[in-house]
TIRO-2110 file (N, C-alpha, C; in Angstrom, 1 decimal):
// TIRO-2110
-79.8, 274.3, 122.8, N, 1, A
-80.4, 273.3, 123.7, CA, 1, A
-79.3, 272.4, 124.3, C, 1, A
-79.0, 271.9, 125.7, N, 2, A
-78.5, 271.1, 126.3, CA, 2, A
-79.0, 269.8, 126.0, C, 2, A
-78.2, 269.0, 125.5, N, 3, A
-78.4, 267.8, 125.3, CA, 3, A
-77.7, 266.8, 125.5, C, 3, A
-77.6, 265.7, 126.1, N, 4, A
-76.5, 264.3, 125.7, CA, 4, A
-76.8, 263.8, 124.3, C, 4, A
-76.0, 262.9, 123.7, N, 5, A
-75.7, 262.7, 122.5, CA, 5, A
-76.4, 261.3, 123.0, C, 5, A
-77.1, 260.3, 121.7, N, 6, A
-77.5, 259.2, 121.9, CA, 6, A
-76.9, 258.3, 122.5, C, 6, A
-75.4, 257.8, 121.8, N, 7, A
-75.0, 256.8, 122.5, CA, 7, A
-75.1, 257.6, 124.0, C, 7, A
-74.4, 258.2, 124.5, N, 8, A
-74.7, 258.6, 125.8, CA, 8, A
-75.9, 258.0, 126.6, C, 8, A
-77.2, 258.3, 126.1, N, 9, A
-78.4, 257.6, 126.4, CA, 9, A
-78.5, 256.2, 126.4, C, 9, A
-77.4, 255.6, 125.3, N, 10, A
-77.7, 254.2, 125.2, CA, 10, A
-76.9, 254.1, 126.3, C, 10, A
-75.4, 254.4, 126.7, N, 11, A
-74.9, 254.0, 127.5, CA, 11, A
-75.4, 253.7, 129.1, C, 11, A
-75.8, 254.9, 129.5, N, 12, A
-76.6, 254.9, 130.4, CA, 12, A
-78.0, 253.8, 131.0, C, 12, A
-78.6, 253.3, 129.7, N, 13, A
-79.3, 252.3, 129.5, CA, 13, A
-78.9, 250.9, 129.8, C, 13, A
-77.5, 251.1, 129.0, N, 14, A
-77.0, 249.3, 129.3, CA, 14, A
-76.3, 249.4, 130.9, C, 14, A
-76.0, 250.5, 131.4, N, 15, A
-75.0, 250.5, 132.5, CA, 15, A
-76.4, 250.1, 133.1, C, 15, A
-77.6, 250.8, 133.4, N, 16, A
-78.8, 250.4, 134.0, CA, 16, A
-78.9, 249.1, 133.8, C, 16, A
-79.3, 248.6, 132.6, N, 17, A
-79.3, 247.1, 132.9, CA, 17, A
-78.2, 246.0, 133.8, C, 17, A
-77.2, 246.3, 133.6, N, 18, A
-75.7, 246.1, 134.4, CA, 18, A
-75.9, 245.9, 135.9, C, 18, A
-76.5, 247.1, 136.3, N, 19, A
-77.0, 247.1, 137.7, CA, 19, A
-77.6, 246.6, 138.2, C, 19, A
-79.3, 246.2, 137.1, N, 20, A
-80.3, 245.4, 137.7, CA, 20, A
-80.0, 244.6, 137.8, C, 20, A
-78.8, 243.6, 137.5, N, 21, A
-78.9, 242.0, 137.5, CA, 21, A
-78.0, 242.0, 138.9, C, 21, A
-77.6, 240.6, 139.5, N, 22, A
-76.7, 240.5, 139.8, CA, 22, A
-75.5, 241.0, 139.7, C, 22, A
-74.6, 241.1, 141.1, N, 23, A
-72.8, 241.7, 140.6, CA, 23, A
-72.4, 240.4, 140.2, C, 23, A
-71.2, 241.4, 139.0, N, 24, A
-70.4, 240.2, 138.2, CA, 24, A
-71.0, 239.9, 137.2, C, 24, A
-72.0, 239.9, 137.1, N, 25, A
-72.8, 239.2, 135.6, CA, 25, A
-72.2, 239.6, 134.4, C, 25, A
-71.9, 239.2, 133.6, N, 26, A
-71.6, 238.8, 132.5, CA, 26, A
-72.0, 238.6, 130.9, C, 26, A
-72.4, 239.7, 130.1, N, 27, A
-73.7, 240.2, 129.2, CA, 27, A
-72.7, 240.2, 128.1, C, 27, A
-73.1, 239.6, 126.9, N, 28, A
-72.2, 239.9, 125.4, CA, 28, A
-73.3, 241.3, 125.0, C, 28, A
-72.6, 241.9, 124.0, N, 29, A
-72.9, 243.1, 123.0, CA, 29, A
-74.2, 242.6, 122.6, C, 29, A
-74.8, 241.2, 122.1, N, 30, A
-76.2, 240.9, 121.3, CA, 30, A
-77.0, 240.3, 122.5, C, 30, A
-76.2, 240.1, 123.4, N, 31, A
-77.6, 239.9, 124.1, CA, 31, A
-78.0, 241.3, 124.8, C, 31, A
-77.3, 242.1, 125.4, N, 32, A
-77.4, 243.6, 126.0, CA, 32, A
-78.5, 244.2, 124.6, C, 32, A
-78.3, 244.0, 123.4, N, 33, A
-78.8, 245.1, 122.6, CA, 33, A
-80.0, 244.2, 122.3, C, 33, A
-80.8, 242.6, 122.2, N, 34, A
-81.7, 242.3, 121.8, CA, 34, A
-82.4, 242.6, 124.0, C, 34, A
-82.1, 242.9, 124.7, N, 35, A
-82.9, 243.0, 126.0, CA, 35, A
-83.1, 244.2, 126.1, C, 35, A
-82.0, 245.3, 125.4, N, 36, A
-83.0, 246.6, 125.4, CA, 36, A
-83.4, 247.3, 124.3, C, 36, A
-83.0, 246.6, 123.4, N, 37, A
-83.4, 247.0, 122.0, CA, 37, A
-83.0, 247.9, 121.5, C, 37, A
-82.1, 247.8, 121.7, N, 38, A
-81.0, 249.0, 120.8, CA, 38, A
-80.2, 248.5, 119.8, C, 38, A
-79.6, 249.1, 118.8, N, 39, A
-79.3, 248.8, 117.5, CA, 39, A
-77.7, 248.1, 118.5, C, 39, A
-77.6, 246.4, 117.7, N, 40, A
-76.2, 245.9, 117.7, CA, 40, A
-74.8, 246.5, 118.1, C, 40, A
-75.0, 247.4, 116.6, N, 41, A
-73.7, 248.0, 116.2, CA, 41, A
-73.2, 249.5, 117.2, C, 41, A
-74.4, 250.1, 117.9, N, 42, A
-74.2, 251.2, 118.7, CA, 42, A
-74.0, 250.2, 120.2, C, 42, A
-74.2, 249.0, 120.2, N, 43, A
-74.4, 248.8, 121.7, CA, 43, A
-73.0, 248.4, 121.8, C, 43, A
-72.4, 248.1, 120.6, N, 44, A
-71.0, 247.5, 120.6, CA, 44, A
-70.1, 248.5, 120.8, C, 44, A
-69.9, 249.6, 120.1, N, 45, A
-69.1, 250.9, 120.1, CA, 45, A
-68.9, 251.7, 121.6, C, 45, A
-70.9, 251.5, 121.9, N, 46, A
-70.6, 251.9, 123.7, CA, 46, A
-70.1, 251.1, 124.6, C, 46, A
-70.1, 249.6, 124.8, N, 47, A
-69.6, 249.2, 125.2, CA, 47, A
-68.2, 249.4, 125.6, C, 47, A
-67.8, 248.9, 124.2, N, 48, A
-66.1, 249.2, 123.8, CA, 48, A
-65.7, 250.7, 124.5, C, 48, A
-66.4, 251.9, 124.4, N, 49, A
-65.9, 253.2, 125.2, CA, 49, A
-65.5, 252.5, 126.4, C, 49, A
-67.3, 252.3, 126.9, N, 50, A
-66.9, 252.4, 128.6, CA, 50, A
-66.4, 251.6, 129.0, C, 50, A
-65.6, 250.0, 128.7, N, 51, A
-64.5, 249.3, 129.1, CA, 51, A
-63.6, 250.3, 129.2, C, 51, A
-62.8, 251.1, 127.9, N, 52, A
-62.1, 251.9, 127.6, CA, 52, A
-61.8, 252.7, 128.8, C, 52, A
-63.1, 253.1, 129.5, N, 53, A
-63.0, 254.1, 130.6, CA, 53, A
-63.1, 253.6, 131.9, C, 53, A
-62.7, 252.2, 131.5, N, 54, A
-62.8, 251.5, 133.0, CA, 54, A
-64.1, 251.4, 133.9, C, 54, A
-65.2, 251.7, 133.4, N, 55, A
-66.7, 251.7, 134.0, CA, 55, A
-66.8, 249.7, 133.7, C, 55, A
-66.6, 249.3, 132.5, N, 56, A
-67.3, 248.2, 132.5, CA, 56, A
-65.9, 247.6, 132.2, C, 56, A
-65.7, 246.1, 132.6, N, 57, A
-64.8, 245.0, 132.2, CA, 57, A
-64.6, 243.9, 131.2, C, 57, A
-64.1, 243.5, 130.3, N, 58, A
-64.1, 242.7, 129.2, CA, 58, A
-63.7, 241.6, 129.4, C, 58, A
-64.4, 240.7, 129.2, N, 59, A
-63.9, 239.3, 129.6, CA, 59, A
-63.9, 238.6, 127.7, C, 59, A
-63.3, 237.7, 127.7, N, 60, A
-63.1, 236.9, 126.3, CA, 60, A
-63.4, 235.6, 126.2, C, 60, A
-63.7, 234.8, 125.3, N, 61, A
-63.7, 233.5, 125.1, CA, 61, A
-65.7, 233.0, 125.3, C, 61, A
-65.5, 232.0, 125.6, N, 62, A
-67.1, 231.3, 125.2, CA, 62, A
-67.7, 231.7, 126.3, C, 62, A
-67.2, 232.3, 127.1, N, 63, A
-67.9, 232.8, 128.6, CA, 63, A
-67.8, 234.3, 128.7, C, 63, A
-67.3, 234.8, 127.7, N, 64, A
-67.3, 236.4, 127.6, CA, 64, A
-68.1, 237.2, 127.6, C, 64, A
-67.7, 238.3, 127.6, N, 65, A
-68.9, 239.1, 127.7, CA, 65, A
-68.4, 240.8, 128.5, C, 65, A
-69.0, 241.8, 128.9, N, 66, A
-68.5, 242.7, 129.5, CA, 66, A
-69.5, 242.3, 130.9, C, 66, A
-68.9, 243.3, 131.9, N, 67, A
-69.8, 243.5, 133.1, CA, 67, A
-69.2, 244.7, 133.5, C, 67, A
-69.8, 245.1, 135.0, N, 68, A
-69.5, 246.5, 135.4, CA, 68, A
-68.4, 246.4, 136.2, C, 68, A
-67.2, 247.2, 136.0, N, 69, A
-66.1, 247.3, 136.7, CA, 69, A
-65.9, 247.7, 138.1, C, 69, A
-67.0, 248.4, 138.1, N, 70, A
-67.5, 248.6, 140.0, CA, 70, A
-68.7, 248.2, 140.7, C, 70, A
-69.5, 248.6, 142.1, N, 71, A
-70.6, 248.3, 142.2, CA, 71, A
-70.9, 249.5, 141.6, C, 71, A
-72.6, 249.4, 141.5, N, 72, A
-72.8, 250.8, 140.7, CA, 72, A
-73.3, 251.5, 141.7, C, 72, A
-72.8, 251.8, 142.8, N, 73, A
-73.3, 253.0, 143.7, CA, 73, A
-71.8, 253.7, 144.2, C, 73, A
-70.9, 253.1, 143.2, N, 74, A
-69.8, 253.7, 143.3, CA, 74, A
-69.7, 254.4, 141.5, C, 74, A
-70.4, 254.1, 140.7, N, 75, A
-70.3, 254.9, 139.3, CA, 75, A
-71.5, 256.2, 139.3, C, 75, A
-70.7, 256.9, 138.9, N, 76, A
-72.0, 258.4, 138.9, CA, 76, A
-72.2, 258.4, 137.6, C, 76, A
-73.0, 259.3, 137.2, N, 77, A
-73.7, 259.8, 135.9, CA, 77, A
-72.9, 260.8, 135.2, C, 77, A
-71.9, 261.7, 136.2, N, 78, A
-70.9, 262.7, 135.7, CA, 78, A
-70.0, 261.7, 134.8, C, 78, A
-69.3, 260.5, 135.3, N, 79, A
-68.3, 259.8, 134.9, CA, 79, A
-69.0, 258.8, 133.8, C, 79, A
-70.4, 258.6, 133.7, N, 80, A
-70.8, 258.2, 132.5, CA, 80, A
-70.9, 258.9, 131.6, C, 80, A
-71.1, 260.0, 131.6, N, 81, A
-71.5, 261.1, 130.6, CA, 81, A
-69.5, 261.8, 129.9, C, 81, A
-69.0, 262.0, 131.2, N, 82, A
-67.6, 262.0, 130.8, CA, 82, A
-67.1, 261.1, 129.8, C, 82, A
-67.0, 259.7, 129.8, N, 83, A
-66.9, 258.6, 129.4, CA, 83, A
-67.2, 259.0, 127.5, C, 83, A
-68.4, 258.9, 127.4, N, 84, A
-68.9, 258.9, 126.1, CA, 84, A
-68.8, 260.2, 125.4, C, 84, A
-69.1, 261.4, 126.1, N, 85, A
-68.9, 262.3, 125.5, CA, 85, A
-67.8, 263.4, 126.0, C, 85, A
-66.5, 263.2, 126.9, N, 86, A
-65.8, 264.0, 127.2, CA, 86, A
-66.3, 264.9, 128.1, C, 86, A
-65.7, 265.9, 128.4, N, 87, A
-65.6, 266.8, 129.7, CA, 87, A
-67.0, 267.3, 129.5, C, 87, A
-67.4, 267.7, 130.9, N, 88, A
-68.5, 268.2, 131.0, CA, 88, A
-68.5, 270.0, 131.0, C, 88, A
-68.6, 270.5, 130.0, N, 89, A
-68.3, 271.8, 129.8, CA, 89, A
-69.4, 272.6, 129.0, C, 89, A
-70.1, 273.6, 129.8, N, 90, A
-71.3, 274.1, 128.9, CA, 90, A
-71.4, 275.5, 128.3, C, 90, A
-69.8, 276.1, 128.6, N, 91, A
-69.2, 277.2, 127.7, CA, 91, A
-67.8, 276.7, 127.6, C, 91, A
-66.9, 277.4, 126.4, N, 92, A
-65.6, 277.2, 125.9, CA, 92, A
-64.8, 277.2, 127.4, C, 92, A
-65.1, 278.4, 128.1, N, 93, A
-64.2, 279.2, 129.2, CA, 93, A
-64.5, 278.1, 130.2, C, 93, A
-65.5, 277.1, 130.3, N, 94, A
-65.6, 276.3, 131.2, CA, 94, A
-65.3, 275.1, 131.0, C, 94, A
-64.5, 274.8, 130.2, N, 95, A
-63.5, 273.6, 130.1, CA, 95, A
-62.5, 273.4, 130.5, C, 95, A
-62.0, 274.9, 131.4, N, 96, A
-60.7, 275.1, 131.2, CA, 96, A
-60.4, 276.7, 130.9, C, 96, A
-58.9, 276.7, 131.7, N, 97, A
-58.7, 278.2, 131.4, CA, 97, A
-57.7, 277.6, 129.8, C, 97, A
-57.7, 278.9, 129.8, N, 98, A
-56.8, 279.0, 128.0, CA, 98, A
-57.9, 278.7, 126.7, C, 98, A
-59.0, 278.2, 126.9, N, 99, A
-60.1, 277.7, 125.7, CA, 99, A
-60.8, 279.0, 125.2, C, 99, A
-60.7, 280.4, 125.6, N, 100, A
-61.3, 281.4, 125.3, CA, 100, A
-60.6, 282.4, 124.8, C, 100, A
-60.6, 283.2, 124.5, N, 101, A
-59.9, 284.4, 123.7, CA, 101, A
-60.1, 285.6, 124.9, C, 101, A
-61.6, 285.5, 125.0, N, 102, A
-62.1, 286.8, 125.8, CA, 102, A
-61.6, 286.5, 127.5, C, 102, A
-61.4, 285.3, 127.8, N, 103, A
-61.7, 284.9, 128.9, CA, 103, A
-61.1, 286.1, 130.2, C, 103, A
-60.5, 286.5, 130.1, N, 104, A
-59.4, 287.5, 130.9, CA, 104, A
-60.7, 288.7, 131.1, C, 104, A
-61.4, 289.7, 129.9, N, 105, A
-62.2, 290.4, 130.2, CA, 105, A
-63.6, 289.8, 130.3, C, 105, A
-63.6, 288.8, 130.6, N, 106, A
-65.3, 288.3, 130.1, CA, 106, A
-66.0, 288.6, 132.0, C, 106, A
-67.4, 289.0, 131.3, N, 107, A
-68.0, 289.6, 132.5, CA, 107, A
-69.0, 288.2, 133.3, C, 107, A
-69.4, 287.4, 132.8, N, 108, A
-69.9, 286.4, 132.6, CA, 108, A
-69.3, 284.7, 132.9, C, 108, A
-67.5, 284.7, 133.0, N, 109, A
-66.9, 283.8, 132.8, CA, 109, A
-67.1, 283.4, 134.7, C, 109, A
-67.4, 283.7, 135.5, N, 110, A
-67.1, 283.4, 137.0, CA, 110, A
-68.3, 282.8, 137.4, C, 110, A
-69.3, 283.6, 136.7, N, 111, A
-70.9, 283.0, 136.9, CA, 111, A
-71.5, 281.7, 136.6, C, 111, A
-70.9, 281.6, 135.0, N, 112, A
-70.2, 280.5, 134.3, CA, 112, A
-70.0, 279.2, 135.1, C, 112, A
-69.0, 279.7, 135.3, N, 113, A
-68.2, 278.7, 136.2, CA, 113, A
-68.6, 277.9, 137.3, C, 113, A
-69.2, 279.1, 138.2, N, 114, A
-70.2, 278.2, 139.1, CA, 114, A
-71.4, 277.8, 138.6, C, 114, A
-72.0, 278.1, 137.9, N, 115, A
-73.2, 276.8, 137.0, CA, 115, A
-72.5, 275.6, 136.8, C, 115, A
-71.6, 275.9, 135.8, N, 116, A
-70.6, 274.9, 135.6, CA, 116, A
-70.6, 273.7, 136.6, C, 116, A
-69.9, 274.2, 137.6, N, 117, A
-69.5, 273.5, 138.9, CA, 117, A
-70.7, 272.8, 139.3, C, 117, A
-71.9, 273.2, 140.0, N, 118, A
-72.7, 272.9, 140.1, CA, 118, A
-73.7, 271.9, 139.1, C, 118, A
-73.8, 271.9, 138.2, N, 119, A
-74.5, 270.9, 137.5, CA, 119, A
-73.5, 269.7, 137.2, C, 119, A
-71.3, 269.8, 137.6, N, 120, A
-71.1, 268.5, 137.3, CA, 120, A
-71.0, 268.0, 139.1, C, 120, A
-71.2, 268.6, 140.0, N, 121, A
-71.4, 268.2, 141.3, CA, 121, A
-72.2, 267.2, 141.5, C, 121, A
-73.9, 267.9, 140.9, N, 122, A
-74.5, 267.2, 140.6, CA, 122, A
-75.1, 265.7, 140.0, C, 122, A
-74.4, 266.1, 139.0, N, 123, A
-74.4, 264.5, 137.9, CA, 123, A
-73.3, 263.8, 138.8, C, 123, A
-72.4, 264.3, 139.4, N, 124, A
-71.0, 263.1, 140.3, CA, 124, A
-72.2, 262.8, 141.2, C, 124, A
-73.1, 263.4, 142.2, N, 125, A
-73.6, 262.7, 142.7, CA, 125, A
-74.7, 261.8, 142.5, C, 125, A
-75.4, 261.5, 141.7, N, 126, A
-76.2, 260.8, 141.2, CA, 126, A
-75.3, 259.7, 141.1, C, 126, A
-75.5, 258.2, 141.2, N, 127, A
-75.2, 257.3, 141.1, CA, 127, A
-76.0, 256.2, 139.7, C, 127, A
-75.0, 255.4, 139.7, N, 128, A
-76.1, 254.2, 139.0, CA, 128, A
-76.7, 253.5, 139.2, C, 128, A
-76.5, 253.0, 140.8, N, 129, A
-77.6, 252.7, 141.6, CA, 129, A
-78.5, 253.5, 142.1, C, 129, A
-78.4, 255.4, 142.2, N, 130, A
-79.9, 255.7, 142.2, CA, 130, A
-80.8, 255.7, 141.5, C, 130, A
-79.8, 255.7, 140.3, N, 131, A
-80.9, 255.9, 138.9, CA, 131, A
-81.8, 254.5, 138.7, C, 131, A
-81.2, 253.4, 138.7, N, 132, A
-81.7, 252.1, 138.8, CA, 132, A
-82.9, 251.7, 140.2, C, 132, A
-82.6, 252.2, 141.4, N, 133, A
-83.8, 252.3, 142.2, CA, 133, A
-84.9, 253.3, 141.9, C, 133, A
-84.4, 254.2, 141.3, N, 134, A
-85.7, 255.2, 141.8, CA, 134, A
-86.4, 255.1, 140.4, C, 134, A
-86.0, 254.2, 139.2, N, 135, A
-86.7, 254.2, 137.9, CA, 135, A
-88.1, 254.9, 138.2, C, 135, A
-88.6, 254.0, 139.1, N, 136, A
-90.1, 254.8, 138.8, CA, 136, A
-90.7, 256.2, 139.0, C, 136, A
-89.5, 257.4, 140.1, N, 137, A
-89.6, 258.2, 139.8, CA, 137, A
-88.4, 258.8, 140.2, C, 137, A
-87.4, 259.4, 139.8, N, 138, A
-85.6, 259.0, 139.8, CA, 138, A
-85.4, 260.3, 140.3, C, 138, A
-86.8, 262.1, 140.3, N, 139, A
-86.2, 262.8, 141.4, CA, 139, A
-86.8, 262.7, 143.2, C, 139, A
-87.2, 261.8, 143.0, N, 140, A
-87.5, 261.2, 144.7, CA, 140, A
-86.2, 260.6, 144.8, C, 140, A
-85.1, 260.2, 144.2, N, 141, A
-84.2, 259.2, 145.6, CA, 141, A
-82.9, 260.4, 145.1, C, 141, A
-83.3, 261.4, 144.2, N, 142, A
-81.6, 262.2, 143.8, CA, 142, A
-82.0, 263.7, 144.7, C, 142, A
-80.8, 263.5, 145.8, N, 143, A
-80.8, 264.5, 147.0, CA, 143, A
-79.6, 265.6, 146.4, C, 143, A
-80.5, 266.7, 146.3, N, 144, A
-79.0, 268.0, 145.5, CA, 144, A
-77.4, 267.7, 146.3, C, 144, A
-76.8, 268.2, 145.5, N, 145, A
-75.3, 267.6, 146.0, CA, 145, A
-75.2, 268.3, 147.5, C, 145, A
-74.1, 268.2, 148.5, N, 146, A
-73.6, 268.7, 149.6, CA, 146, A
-73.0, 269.6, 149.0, C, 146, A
-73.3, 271.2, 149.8, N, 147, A
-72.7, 271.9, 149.3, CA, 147, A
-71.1, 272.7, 149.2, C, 147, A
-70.8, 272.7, 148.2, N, 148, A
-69.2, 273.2, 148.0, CA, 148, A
-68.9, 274.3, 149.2, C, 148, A
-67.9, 273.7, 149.4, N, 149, A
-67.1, 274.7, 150.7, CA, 149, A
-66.7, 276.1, 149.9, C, 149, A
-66.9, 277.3, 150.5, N, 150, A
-66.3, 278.1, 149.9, CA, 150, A
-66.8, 278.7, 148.4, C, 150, A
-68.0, 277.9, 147.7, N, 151, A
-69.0, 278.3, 146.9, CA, 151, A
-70.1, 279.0, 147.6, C, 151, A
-70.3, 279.9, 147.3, N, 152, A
-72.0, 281.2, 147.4, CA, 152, A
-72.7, 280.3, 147.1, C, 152, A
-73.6, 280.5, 147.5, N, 153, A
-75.3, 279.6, 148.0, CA, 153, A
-76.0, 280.2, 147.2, C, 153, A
-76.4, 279.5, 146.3, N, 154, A
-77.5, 279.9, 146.0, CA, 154, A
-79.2, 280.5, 146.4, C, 154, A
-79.4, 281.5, 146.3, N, 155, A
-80.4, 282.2, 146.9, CA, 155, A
-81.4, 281.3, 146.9, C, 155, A
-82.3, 281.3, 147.6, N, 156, A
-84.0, 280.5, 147.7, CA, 156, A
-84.7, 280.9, 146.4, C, 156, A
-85.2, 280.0, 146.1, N, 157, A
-86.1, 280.1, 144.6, CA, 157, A
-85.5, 280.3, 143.3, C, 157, A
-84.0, 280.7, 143.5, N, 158, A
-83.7, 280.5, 142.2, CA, 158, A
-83.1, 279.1, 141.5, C, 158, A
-83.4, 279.3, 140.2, N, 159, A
-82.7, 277.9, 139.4, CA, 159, A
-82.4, 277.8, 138.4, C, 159, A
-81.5, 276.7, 138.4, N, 160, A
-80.1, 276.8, 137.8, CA, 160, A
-80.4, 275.9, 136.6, C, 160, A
END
């Protein structure tokens, strides 16, 4: 099964809340985790990543706190998910060449690839301001990516 890992989820959570407020706002680790209710110690670790990854900014002292390092309709969901859980890669061969043994005879590794491609096209285009507008139904405002130049089209009715 495809899955994100929880922090991931939480992450995505607090970056959501980040968005709804005002730009610039300014949220410590215990107030972010008693407004969405997530455990302290996980809101602190995500945090701490995605400063790390330059999505959110760290401020210090009696006014401190983090906020989001851009607007959020410049942060995608690929670069959140990158952030917390590394490359977005859904076989070995698609992280990268050299990660495979087989990869040179693999029958499968091209097809791969373009799945690949296509679901992180995808998640780059999604934003954190779409996801924050469209809460109430989030595939009404997410328009499939523009398509890759020089990628095959995928046929009508099939899915990926």
């Amino acid at each position: 099964m495809l899955r994100l890992g929880k922090l991931t989820d939480y992450g995505i959570v607090l970056l959501a809340t980040f968005a709804e407020r005002p730009a610039g706002t300014t949220c410590t680790a215990r107030e972010l985790a008693e407004t969405t209710r997530l455990p302290f110690p996980a809101v602190g670790k995500v945090l701490k990543t995605l400063a790390q990854a330059e999505l959110l900014v760290s401020h210090r002292g009696a006014k401190g706190g983090y906020a989001l390092a851009r607007p959020p309709e410049t942060i995608s969901v690929a670069e959140i998910i990158e952030a917390l859980e590394g490359p977005i890669a859904l076989m070995e061969c698609s992280a990268g060449p050299g990660h495979c043994q087989k990869e040179a005879s693999c029958h499968v590794r091209d097809p791969w690839q373009r799945i690949q491609s296509t679901i992180r096209a995808t998640l780059a285009h999604v934003t954190l301001a779409g996801l924050v507008r469209s809460s109430a139904d989030p595939l009404l405002q997410l328009a499939p990516p523009p398509h890759e130049a020089g990628a095959p089209a995928a046929p009508r009715g099939d899915h990926v």
